[in-house]
C-alpha positions as CSV (number, residue, x, y, z in Angstrom):
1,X,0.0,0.0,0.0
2,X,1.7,3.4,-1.1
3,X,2.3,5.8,1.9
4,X,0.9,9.4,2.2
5,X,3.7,12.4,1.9
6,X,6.1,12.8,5.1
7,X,4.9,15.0,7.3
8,X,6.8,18.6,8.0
9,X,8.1,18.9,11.9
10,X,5.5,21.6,12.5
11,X,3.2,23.2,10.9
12,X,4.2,25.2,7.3
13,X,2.6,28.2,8.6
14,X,5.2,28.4,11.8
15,X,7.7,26.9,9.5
16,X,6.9,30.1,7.3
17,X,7.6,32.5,10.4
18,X,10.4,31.0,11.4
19,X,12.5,31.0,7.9
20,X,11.4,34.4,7.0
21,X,12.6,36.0,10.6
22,X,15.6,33.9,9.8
23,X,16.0,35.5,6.3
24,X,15.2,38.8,6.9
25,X,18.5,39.9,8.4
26,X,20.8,37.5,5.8
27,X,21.5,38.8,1.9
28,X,22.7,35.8,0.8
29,X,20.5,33.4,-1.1
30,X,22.0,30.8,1.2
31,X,19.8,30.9,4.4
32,X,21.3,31.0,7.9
33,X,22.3,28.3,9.5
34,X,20.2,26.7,12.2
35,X,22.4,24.7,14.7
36,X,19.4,22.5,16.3
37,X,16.8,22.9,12.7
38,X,14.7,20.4,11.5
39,X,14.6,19.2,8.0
40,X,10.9,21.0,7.5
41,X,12.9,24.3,8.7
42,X,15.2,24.1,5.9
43,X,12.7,23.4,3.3
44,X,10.4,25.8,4.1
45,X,13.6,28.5,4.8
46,X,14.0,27.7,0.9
47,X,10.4,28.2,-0.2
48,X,10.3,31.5,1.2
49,X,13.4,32.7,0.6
50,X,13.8,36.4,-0.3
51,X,16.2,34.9,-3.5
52,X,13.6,33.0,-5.4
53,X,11.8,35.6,-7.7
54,X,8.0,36.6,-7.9
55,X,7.7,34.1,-11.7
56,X,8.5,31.2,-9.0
57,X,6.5,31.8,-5.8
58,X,3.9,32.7,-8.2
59,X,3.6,28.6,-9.2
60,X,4.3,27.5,-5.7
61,X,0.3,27.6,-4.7
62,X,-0.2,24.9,-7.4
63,X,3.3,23.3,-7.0
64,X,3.5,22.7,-3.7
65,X,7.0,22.5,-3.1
66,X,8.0,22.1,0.5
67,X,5.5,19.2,0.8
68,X,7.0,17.7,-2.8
69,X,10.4,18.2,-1.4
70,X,9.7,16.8,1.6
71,X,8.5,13.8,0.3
72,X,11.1,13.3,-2.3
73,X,13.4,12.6,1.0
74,X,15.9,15.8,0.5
75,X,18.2,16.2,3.3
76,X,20.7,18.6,4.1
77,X,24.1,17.9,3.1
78,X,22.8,15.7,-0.2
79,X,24.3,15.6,-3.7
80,X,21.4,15.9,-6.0
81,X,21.2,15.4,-9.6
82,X,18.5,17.4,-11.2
83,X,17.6,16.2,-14.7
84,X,16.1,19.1,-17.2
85,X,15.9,21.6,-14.3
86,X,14.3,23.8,-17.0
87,X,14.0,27.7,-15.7
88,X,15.5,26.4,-12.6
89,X,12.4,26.8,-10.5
90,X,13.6,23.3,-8.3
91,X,17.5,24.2,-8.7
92,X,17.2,26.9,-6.4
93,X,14.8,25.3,-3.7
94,X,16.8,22.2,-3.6
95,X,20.0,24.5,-3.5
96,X,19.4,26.1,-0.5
97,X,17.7,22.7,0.9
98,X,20.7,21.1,0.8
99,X,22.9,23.9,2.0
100,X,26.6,24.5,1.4
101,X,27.4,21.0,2.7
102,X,25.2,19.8,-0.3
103,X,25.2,20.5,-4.0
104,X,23.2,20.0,-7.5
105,X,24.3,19.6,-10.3
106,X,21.8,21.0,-13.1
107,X,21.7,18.7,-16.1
108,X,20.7,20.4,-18.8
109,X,19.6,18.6,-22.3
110,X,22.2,19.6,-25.0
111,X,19.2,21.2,-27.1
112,X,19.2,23.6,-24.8
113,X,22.9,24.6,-24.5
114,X,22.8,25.1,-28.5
115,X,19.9,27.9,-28.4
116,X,20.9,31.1,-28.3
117,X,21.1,32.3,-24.6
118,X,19.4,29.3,-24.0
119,X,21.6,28.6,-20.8
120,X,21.5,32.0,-19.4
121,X,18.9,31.8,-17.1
122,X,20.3,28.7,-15.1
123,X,24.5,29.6,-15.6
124,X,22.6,32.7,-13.6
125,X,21.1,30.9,-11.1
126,X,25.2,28.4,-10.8
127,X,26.6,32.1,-9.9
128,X,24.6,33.2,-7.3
129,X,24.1,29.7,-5.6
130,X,27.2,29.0,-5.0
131,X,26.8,24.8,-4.6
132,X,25.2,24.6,-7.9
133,X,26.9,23.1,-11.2
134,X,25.7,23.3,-14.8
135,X,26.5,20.2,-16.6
136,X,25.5,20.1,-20.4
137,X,23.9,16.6,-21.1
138,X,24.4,14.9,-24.8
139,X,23.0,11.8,-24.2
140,X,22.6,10.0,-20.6
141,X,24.4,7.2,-22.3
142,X,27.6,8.9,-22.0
143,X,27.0,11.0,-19.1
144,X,29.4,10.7,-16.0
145,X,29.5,13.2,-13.1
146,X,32.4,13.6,-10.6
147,X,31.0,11.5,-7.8
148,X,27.8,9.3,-7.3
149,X,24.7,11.2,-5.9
150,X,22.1,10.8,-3.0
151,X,18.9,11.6,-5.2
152,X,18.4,12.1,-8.7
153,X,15.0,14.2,-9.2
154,X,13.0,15.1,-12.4
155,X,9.7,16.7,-12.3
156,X,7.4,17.2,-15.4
157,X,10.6,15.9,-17.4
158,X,9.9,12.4,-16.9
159,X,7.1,11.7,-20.2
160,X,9.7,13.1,-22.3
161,X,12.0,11.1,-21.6
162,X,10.1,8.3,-22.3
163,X,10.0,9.7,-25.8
164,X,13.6,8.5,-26.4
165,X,15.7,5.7,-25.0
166,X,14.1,5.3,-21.6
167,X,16.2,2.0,-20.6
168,X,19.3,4.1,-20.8
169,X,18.1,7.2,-18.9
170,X,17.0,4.9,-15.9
171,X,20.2,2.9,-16.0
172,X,22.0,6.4,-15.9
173,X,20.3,6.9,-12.8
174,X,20.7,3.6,-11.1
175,X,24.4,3.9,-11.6
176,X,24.8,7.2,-10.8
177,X,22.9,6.9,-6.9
178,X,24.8,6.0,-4.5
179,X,23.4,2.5,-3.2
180,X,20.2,3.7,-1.0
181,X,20.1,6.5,-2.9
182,X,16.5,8.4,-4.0
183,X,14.9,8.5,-7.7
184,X,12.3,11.1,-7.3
185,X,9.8,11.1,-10.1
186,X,7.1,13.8,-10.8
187,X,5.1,14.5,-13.4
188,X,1.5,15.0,-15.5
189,X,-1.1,12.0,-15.4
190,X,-3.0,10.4,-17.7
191,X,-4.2,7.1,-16.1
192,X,-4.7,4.2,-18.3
193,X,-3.0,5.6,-21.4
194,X,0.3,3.5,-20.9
195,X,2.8,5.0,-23.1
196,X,0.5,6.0,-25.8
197,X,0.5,10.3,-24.7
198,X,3.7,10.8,-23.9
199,X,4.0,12.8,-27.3
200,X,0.3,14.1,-27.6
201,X,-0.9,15.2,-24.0
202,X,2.6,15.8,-22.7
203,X,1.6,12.8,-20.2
204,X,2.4,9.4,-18.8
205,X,0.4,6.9,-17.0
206,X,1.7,6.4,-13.3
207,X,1.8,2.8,-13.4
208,X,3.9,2.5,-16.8
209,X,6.5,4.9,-14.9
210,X,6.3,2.5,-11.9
211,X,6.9,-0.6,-14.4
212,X,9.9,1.0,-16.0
213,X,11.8,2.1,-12.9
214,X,11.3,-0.4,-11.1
215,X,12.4,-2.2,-14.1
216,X,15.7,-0.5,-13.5
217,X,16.4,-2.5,-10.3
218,X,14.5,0.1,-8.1
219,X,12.0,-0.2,-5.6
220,X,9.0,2.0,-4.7
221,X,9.3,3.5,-2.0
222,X,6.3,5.9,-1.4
223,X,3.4,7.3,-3.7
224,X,2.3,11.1,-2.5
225,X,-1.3,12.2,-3.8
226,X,-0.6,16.4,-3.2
227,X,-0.5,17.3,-6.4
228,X,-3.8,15.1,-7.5
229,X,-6.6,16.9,-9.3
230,X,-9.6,15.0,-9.8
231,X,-10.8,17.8,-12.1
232,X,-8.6,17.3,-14.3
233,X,-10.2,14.7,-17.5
234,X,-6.5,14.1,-18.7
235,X,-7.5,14.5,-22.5
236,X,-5.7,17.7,-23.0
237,X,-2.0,18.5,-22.7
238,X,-0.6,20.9,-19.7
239,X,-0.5,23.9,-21.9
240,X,-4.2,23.6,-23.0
241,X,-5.8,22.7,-19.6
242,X,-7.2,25.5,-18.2
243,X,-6.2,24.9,-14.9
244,X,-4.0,22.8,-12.5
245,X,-3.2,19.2,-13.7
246,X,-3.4,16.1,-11.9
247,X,0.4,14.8,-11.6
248,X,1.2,12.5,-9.4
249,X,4.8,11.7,-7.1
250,X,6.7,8.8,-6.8
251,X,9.6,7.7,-4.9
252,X,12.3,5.3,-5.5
253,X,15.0,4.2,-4.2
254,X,18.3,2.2,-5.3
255,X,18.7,-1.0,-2.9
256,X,21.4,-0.5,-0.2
């Protein structure tokens, strides 16, 4: 039976208080330090830090990110690998989640990197977090980073990748976790539909992600309904729906 999300330390309105006191008297978009915090206090500290920018925290109502976050099992001090981090919108929520002791590495399709400016945006984001690295991905066949990760995490990513050589990408991240390590997995539903809208709607049924990573030698770990949207009829793509989407959030993890 899948598990609900984790649940924060306290509630995310005092969590809210808290990090914004805390972030009120530091510039940096790395938050204070809290000696005793829990891990909801550094989550939330990144949600409402005074370095995201208005085009983020305008999403967050229908993102949901410390809850996401918290389920995905980020802790302080982790190496994350961040496939297609897109505008960056995770990038800097996981940076300052995982702190100075942590880092991510942004890995950014190669289709990008060849558009004009098209790398701008998140080399910006590398410069003023400090912990995070751009690396430039051609193919996940060949792609090797500089140590192994604790949690490799792609959100709204994961139908496109399905598109190409899916076996590959999921091998990439089996090897590149560390053993226990986290494969987070977010994205837009379409129950039922197996494979067949990944290129249409934009979408992927839940359970033919759950058959291919665990496919990969993973094991489900957790299944988190926040982001569910009954409302939602799954017949148009994310762009056309005139609202929030139903996605859904899974959590894997490499065996120890």
């Amino acid at each position: 039976m899948p598990s609900s999300p984790r649940i924060l330390a306290t509630s995310l309105a005092s969590l809210a208080a808290l990090a914004l006191s805390a972030c009120a008297a530091n510039t940096s978009p790395v938050p204070v330090s809290y000696a005793q915090a829990e891990m909801g206090d550094y989550i939330m500290a990144a949600v409402v830090s005074p370095a995201r920018p208005e085009t983020d925290t305008a999403r967050d109502e229908a993102r949901k990110p410390a809850e996401i976050v918290a389920f995905a099992g980020v802790r302080r001090g982790d190496v994350v690998a961040e496939m297609a981090p897109g505008g960056g919108y995770y990038t800097r929520i996981l940076s300052q989640t995982v702190g100075p002791e942590g880092k991510v590495y942004a890995l950014m399709p190669a289709f990008y990197a060849n558009r004009e400016g098209g790398l701008d945006n998140i080399n910006a984001i590398a410069e003023q977090y400090g912990n995070v690295e751009v690396v430039v991905v051609e193919g996940y066949d060949s792609l090797s980073l500089a140590q192994q990760v604790d949690l490799v995490w792609t959100t709204e990513n994961y139908h496109d990748f399905a598109n190409g050589n899916i076996t590959v990408t999921n091998a990439w991240a089996y090897n590149a976790l560390k053993p226990g390590g986290i494969y987070f997995v977010e994205d837009h539903a379409a129950p039922g539909t197996g494979l067949s809208a990944t290129s249409t709607l934009h979408r992927i049924d839940p359970a033919a992600v759950r058959d291919q990573v665990t496919g990969a030698g993973f094991m489900l770990e957790a299944e988190s309904d926040v982001l569910r949207n009954p409302a939602d009829p799954h017949t148009v793509g994310p762009r056309e729906f005139d609202g929030v989407t139903d996605k859904f959030a899974l959590r894997f993890r490499k065996p120890a």
